[in-house]
C-alpha positions as a printed Julia matrix, in Angstrom:
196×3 Matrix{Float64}:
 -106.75  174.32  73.18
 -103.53  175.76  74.54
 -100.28  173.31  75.51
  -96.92  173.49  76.03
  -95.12  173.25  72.9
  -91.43  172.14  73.41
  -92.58  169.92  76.96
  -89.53  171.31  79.36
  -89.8   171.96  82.31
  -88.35  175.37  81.91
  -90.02  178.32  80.09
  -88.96  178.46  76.28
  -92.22  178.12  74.36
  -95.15  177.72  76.31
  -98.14  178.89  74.42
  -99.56  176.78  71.49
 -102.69  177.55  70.89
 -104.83  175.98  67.97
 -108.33  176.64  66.48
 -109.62  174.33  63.65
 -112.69  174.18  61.88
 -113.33  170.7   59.66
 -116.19  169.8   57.07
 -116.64  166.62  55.12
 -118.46  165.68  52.56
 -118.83  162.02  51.2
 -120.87  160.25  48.79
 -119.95  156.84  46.85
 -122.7   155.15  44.37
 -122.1   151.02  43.94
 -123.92  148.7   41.78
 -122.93  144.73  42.77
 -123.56  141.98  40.58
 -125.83  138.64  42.26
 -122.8   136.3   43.74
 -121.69  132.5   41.74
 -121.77  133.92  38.82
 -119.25  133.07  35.85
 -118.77  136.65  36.34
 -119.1   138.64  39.24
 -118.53  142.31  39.42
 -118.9   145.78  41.75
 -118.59  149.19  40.29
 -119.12  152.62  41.29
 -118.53  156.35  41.54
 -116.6   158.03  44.55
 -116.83  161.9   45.71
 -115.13  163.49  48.51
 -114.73  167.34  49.16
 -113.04  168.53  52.33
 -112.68  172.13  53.88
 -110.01  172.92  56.6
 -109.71  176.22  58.29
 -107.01  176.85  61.29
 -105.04  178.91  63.5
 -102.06  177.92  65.37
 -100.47  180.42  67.39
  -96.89  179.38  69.2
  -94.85  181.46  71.88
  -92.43  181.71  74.33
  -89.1   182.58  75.02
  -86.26  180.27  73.07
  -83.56  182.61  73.27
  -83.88  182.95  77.11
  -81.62  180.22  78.12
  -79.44  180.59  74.53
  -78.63  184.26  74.99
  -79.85  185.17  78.63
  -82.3   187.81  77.03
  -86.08  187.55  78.11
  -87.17  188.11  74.0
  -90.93  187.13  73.33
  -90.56  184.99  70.06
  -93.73  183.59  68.5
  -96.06  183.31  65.3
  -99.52  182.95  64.48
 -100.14  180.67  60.98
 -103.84  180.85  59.63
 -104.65  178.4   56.57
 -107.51  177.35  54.7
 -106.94  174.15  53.0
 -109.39  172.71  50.37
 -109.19  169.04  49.37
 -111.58  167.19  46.35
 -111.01  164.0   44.69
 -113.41  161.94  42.65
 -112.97  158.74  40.81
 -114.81  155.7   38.91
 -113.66  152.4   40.1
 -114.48  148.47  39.29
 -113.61  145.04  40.13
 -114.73  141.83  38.76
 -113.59  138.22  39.23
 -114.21  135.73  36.4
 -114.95  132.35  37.44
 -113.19  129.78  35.69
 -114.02  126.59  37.96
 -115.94  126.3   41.14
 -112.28  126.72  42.5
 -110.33  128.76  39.83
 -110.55  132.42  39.61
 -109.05  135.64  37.96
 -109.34  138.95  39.31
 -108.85  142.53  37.64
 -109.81  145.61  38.93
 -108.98  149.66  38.27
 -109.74  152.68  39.66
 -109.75  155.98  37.29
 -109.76  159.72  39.32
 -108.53  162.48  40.25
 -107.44  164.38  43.19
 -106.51  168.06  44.27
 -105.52  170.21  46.88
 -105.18  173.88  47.43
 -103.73  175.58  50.57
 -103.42  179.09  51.65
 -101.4   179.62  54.52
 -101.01  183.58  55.87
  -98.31  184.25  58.52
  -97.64  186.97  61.07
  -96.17  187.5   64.55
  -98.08  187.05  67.35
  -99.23  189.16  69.33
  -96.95  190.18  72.46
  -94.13  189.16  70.4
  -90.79  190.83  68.93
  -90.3   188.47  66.08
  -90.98  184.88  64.65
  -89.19  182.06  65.85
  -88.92  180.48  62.93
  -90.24  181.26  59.37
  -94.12  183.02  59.33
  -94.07  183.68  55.71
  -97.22  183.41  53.7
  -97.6   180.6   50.98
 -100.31  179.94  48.78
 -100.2   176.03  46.69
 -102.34  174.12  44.61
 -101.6   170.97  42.96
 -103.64  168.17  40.67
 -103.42  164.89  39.29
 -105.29  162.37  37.6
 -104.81  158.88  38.38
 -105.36  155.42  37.16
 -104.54  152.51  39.61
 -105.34  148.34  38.83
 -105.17  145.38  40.25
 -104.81  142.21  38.76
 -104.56  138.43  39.94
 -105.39  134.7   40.41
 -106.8   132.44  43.28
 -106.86  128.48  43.35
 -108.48  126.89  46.31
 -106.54  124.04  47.26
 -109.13  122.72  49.86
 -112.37  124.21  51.22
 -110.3   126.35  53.93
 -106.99  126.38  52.04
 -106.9   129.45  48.98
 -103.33  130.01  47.02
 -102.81  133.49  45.32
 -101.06  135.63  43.4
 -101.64  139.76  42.81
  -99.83  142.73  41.48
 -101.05  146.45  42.35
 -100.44  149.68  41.11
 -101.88  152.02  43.55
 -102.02  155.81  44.41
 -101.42  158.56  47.09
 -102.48  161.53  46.31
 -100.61  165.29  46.44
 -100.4   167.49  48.95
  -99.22  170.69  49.91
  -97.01  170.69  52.81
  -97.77  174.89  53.75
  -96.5   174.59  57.38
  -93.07  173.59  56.64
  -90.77  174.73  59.32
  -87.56  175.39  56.33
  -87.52  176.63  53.1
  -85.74  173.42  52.18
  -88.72  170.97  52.3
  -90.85  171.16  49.13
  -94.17  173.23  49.64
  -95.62  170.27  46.59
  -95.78  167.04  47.5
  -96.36  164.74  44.4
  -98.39  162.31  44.1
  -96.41  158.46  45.09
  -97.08  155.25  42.54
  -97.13  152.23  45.2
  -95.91  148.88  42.96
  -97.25  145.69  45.15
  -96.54  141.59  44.42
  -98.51  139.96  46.83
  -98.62  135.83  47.26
């Protein structure tokens, strides 16, 4: 769909038009252990694959009101992105007392992405408005994340608690970056959580 990029009311960029093209692909396997139990457990395996393909093409005329000079400024950005993580998880609770419980879980994977991005000026136009160059980025990482913590019921409605987390979120490439000064790699961020 085409819109107007900047919103004025005047005309400074006034074409954005986008084409996108998505597929999923998800598949998780879980085994779950029978309920009151001294031990109760769930554990499985996790896929995802995703394919992006896209074209964004933005025009107008941003030096018009600037410099007074009618110059047709724009870009056209196509990227294919590729996305796959996979990963072995588990949680299980051990059941101390009918009220009295510990919990540990952890989740073992890894995830990766890989972007090609391929930039040119658009058609009808002079020049870029901002940077069209090319970038090609791939980045990996493994992961291990756990969870770990304790429950008390204090009355049949009433549950105290206490859990720390080590979690993940994954890498990415950022290939659309409007400056050279923002990283193309993202790495991966290490959430730390105490929850009562």
């Amino acid at each position: 769909p085409a819109s107007d990029v900047d919103s004025l009311p005047v005309n400074v960029l006034n074409q954005n038009s986008t084409y996108q093209n998505t597929r999923n692909i998800s598949q998780e396997l879980r085994v779950t252990s029978p309920k009151g139990q001294l031990f109760d457990y769930v554990a499985g395996l996790y896929y995802f694959r995703s394919t992006l393909r896209s074209s964004i093409t933005q025009s107008g005329y941003p030096v018009r009101y600037e410099l007074g000079l009618p110059i047709p400024l724009g870009q056209t950005l196509n990227t294919d992105v590729g996305t796959t993580s996979y990963a072995a998880f588990g949680q299980g609770t051990l059941n101390l007392t009918h009220r009295f419980r510990f919990i540990l879980g952890a989740r073992w994977g890894r995830e990766g992405v890989n972007a090609n991005t391929i930039g040119f000026v658009a058609p009808g136009d002079v020049a870029p408005f901002q940077g069209d160059a090319s970038t090609n980025a791939s980045i990996g990482a493994y992961h291990l994340s756990y969870r770990a913590g304790a429950q008390y019921d204090l009355t049949r409605n009433t549950m105290v608690y206490l859990t720390y987390t080590e979690g993940f979120k994954g890498p990415a490439v950022n290939d659309q970056a409007g400056s050279t000064s923002i990283p193309l790699v993202v790495r991966p961020e290490i959430p730390h959580a105490w929850e009562a």
